[in-house]
N, C-alpha and C positions, 0 to 999 in steps of 0.2 A: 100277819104274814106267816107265824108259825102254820095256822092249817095250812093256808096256800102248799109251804112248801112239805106241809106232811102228806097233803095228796100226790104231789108231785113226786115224792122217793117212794113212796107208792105204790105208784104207777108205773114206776121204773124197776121197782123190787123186781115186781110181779113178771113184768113182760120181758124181765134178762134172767128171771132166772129160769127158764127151760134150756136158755142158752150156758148159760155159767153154771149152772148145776143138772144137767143133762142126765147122771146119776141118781139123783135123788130122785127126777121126776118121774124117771121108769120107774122106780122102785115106790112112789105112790100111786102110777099108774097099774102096778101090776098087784099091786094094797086094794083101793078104792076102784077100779076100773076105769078107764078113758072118761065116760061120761059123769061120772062125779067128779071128775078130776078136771074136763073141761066145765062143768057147773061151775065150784068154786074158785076156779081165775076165770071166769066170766064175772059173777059175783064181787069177787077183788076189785077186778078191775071199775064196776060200775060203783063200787064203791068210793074208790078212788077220786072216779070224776065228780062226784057228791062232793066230794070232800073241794078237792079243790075249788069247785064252782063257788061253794058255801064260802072257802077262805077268801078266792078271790073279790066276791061282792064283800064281804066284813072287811076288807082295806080302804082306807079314804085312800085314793087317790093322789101322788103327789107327783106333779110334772118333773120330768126329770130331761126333754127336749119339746118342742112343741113342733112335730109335722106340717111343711109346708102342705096347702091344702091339693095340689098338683097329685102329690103318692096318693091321694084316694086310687083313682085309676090306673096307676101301678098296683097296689092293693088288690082293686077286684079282679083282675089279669090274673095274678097269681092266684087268689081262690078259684077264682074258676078252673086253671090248669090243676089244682091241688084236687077239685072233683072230679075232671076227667081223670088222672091219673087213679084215684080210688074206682073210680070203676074200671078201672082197665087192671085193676089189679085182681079182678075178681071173673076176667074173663080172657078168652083166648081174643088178641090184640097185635097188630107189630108194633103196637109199645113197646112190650114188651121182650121185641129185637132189640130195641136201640136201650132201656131201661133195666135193669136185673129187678130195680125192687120200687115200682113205682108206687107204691103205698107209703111208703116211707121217704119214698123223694117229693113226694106231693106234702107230707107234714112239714119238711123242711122248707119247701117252698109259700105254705100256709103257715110258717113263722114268719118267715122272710117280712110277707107282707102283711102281716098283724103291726110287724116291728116297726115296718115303714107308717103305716097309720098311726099307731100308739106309741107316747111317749112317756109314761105312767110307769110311775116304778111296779104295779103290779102286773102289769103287762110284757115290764121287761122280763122279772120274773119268771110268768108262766110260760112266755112262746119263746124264750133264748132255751127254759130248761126241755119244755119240748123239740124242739130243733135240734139242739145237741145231742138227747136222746135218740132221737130217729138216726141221725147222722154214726150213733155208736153201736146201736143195734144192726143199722147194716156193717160195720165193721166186723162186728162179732158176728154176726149170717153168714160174711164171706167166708172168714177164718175157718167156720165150722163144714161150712159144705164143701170147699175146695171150688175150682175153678168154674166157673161160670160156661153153663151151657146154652148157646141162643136155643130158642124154641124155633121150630119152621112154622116159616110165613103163613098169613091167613089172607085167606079174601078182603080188600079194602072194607067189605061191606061192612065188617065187624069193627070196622076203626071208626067208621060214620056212627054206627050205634054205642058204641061207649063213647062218644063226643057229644052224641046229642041226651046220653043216659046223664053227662056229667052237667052239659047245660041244665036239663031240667031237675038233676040235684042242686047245684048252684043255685038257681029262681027259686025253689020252693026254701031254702035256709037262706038263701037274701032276703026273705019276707018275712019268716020266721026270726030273724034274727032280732029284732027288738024282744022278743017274747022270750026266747032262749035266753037273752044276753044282756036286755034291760039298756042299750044301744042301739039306737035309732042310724039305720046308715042311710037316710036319706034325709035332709034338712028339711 
């Protein structure tokens, strides 16, 4: 369990501290330049997920509730809105009218329904400390930038295509997912 949760403070160092140390960062950015400076928390960060991947598999397993089999399909609802939302977060959307930070509403949401599937203490683990995470990073995003400005409206077109961008992320990591995860979501 210790790696699990050493990837995971991690991965949370890493990605609050431009938020929590906003000082410092300038002052490596303006040390090292922007682009070393985004290298190694990029680097950080993929190391993190090593980490935890690796602590995660090194845990037996131990039931801690057992998932009516029903939440499957609540489960894949929510990843699926957790893909559309990641791409909506990467494009102009009216998502992003009605969402401030759907990147991070979509991991909280892709807790959600980890949670509902898995009842395994290392599961609880990983996607409550991810979900809480996301949920604190946007508290600190807000704090930092002040009041939330909508973006003006786009064309519908652009909501059809970060829907079906998010579908066809969804399908290809539903396939991939025994591979990635060594869990089979299909019987």
């Amino acid at each position: 369990m210790g790696l699990l949760i050493t990837g995971l403070l991690m991965w949370c160092a890493v990605h609050l501290f431009p938020s929590v140390a906003a000082g410092t960062r300038t002052s490596l950015v303006n040390k090292f330049g922007l682009g070393p400076y985004k290298a190694c928390f990029a680097m950080l960060i993929i190391i993190s997920i090593v980490i935890m991947v690796f602590g995660w598999r090194s845990i037996e397993p131990s039931d801690i509730y057992i998932p009516p089999a029903w939440v499957r399909h609540a489960t894949y609802l929510l990843v699926l809105l957790t893909f559309i939302l990641f791409v909506a977060a990467k494009r102009k959307t009216n998502i992003k009218r009605v969402l401030r930070h759907p990147q991070l509403t979509g991991l909280v949401l892709w807790s959600i329904g980890h949670l509902f599937a898995n009842g395994d203490n290392r599961s609880l683990v990983l996607f409550i400390a991810l979900g809480l995470w996301a949920i604190l990073e946007m508290i600190i995003i807000n704090r930092r930038t002040g009041a939330w400005v909508k973006p003006a409206p786009v064309p519908v077109k652009s909501d059809f295509i970060t829907v079906f961008g998010g579908l066809i992320l969804f399908a290809v990591l539903f396939l991939a997912h025994p591979y990635l995860t060594g869990i089979r979501l299909i019987s």
